[in-house]
C-alpha positions in Angstrom: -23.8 17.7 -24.9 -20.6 16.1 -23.5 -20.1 16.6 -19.9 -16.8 18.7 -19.3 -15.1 16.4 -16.6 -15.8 13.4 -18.3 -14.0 15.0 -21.6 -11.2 15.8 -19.3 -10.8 12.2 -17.8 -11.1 10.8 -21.2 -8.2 12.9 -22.1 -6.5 12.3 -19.2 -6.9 8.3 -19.6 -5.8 8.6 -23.3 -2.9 10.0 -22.8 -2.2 8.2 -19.8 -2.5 4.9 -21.7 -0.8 6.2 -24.9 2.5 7.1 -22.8 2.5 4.1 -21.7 2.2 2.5 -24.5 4.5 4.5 -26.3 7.0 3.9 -23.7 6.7 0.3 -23.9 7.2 0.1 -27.4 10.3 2.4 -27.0 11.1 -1.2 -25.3 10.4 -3.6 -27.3 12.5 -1.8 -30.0 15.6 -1.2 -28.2 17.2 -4.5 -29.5 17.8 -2.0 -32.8 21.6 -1.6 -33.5 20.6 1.6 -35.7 20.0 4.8 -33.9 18.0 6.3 -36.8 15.8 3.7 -37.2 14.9 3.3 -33.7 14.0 7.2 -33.2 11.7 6.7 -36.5 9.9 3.7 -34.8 10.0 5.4 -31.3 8.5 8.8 -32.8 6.3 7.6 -35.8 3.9 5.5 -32.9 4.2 7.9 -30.5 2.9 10.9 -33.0 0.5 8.4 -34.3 -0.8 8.1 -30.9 -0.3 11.1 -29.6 -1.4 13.7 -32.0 -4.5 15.5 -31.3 -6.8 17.4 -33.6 -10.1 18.7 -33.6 -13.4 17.1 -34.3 -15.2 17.8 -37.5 -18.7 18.3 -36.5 -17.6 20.0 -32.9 -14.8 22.3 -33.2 -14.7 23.1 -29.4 -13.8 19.2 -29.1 -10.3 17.6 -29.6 -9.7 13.7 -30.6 -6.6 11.7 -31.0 -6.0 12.7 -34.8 -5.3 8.3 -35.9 -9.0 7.5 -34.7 -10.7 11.2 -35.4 -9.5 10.3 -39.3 -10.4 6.5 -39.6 -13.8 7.2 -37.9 -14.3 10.2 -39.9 -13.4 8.6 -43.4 -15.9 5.2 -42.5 -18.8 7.6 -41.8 -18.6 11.1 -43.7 -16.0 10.2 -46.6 -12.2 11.5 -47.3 -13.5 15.2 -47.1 -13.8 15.6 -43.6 -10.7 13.3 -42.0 -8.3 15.3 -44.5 -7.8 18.0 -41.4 -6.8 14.9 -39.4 -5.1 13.1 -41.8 -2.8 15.9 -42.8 -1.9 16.2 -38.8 -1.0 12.4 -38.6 1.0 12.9 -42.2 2.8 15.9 -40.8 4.0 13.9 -37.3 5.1 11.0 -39.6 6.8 13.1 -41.8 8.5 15.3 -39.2 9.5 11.2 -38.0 11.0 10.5 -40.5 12.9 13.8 -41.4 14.1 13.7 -37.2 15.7 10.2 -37.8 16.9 11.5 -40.8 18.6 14.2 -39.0 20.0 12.4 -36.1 21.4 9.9 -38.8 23.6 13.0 -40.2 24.3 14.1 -36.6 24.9 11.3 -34.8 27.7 9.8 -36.5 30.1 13.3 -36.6 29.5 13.2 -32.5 30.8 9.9 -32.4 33.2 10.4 -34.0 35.2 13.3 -31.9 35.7 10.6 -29.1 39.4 9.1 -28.8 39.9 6.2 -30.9 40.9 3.9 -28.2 37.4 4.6 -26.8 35.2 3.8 -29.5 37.0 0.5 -30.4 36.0 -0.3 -26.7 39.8 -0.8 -25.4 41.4 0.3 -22.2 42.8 3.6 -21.6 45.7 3.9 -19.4 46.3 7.1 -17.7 49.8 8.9 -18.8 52.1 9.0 -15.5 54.9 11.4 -15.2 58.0 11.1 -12.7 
């Protein structure tokens, strides 16, 4: 059987890694003028990296839900990823309905701020004598 501490470090290392992977893709993707798409991108890796679920043969264990479902489809068939893969379709749906959302929200905050600030001009400060 699998030695406790060394699942924890595994964990540990995972996540470790995917943070920092997910952090360096936020990144590369920052160039994106569009909000919306760039909270898709930023959340659809991170849930796909992220997201754990359990195994299928070992319920006490837990595995990143991307690999748990590839590994599980090459070597037991659809039937026993579609636990996993219904996890990694829920985080990419729940992506896409976030960006989604933001896109709505985002634009109704923006536009509350003074017009002279959003066009990027100069605001001079009213002075009374």
């Amino acid at each position: 059987m699998i030695d406790n501490n060394d699942y924890t470090l595994a964990w540990q290392a995972y996540w470790a890694f995917g943070v920092v992977a997910t952090l360096l893709w936020g990144l590369l993707i920052r160039v994106y003028r569009l909000s919306a798409v760039k909270l898709w991108a930023f959340l659809a890796v991170a849930f796909l990296l992220l997201l754990p679920c359990r195994h299928p043969e070992a319920v006490e264990l837990w595995m990143p839900a991307t690999i748990g479902s590839a590994l599980s489809v090459m070597t037991s068939g659809i039937e026993s990823a579609m636990a996993a893969v219904i996890i990694v379709g829920a985080g990419q749906l729940f992506a896409i309905v976030a960006a989604i959302v933001w896109a709505l929200v985002a634009p109704r905050s923006a536009s509350s701020a003074p017009a002279a600030e959003k066009a990027g001009e100069r605001v001079e400060p009213k002075v009374s004598a």
